[in-house]
C-alpha positions as CSV (number, residue, x, y, z in Angstrom):
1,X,231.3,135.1,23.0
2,X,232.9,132.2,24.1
3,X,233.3,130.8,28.0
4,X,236.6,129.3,29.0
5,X,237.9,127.0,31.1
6,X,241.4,127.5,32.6
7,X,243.5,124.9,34.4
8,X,246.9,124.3,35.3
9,X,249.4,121.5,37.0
10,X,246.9,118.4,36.8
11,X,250.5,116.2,37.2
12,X,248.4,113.6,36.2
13,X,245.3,114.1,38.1
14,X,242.3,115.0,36.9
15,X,239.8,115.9,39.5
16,X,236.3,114.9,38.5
17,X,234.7,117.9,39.7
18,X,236.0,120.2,36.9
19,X,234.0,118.9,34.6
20,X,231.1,119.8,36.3
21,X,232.8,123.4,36.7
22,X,233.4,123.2,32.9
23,X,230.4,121.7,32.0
24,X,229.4,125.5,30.1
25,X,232.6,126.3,28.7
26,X,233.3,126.1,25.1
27,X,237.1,125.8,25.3
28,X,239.3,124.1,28.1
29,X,242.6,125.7,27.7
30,X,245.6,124.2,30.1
31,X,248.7,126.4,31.1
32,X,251.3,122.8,31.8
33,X,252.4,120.5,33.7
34,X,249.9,118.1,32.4
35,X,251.1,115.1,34.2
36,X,250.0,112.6,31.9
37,X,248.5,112.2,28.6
38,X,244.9,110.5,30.1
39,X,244.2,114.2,31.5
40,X,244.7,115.5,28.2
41,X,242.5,112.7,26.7
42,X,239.9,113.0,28.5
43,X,239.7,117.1,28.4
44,X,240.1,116.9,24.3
45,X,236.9,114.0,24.9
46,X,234.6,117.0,26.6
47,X,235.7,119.9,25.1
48,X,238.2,121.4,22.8
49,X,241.6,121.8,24.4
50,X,244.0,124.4,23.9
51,X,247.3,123.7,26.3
52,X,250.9,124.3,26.3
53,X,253.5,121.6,28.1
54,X,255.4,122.2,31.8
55,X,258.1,121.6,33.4
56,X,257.8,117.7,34.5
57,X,256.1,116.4,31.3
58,X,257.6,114.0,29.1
59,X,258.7,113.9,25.3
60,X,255.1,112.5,24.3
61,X,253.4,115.9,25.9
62,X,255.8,117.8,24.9
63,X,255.3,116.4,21.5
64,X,251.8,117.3,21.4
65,X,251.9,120.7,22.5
66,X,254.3,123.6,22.7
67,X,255.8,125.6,25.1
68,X,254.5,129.0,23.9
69,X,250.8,129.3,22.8
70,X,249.7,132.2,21.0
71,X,246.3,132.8,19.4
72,X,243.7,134.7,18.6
73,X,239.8,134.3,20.4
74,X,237.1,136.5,19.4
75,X,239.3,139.9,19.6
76,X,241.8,138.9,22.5
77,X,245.6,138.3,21.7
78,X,246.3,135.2,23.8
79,X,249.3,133.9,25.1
80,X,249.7,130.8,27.1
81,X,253.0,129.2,28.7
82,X,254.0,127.4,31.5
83,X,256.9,128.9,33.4
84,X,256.1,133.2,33.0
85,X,256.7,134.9,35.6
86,X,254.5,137.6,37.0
87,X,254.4,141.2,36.9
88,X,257.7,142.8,37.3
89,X,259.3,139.6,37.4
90,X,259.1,137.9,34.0
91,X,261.2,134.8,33.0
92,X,263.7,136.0,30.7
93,X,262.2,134.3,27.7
94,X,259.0,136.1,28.1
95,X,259.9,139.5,29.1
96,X,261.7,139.8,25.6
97,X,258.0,138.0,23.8
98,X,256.2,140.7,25.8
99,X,258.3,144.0,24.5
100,X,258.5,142.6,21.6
101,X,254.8,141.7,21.1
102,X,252.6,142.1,24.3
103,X,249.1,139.9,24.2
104,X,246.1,140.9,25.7
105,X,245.6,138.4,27.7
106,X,249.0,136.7,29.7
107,X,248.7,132.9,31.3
108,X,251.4,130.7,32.7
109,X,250.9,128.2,35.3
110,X,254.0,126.8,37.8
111,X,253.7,129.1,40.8
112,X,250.3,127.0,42.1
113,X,249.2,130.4,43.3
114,X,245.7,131.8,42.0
115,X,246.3,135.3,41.3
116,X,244.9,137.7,38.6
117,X,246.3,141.2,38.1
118,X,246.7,143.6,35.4
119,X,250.3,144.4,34.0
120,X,249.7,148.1,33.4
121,X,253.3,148.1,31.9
122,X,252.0,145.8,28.8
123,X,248.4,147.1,28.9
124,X,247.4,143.4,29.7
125,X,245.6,140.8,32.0
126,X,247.8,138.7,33.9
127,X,246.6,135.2,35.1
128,X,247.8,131.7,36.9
129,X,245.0,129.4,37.7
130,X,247.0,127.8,40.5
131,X,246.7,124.4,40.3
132,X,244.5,121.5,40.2
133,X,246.3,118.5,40.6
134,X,247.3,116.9,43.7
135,X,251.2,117.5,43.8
136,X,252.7,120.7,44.8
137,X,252.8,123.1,48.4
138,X,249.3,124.4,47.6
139,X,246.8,123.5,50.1
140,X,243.6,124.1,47.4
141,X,242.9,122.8,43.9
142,X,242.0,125.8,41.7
143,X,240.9,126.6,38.3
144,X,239.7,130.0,36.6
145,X,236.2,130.4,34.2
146,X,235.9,133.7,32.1
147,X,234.1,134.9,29.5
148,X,235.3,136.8,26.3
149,X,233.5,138.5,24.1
150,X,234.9,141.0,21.6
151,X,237.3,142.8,23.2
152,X,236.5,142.3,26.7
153,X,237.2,139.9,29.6
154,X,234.6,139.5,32.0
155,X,232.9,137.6,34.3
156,X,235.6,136.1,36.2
157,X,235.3,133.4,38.5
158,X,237.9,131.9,40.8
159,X,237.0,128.2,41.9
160,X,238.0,126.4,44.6
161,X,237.7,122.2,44.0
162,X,238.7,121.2,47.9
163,X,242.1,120.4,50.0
164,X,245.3,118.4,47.9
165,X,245.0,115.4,49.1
């Protein structure tokens, strides 16, 4: 089993409360717009860090980490990118990955809207854990905390860290 840690849009801020929210988790994973390599740093410094790069960050992010994340954990396909899409409106990029090769499990970040659904059409879960940072329209900070184990999904939690400020 292993308890994750989902994030997305920092833009260079890293609120201090999410590693009290991650404080369990063995793996942080980061669906873009990173903001700034110090985020990254100090994730990769408490946990391990899976992540893929967004829209807004530079050549040294994107340098690190790639725009399309695909893996394996426990028995759940994974794949992470920034800009996605949701269901029934897929970037073009990803619609073709997903008939092509549909994951289990689906995250992108970009929107800054919480919202986890299941695409029914790919047999798979569909997340965005908003975002965390302090740019952007949304009005709460957000991140997600799940559980896998095998091949199941469960236990998930939607936090709220307080108003953008």
């Amino acid at each position: 089993m292993k308890k994750i840690g989902l994030l997305s849009d920092t833009h260079g801020y890293l609120d201090p409360k999410i590693f009290n929210y991650f404080a369990d988790v063995d793996e942080i994973w980061h669906a873009g717009d990173i903001g700034d390599t110090q985020v990254t740093d100090q994730l990769k410094s408490f946990k391990p860090l899976r992540g893929v790069y967004g829209n807004i960050d530079n050549h040294i992010i994107r340098s690190e980490f790639p725009e399309f994340n695909r893996f394996k954990c426990e028995e759940i396909e994974v794949l992470i990118t920034h800009i996605g899409g949701k269901p029934g409106k897929y970037s073009s990029s990803v619609l073709k990955e997903l008939e092509h090769n549909p994951p289990k499990l689906f995250i992108c970040g970009h929107s800054h809207i919480l919202l986890v659904k299941m695409d029914n059409r790919f047999n798979m879960l569909w997340m965005n854990p908003g975002a965390c940072g302090n740019k952007g329209f949304h009005a709460v900070k957000t991140l997600l905390r799940f559980e896998i184990d095998g091949d199941k999904i469960q236990h998930l939690e939607a936090i709220e860290l307080g108003k953008r400020v």
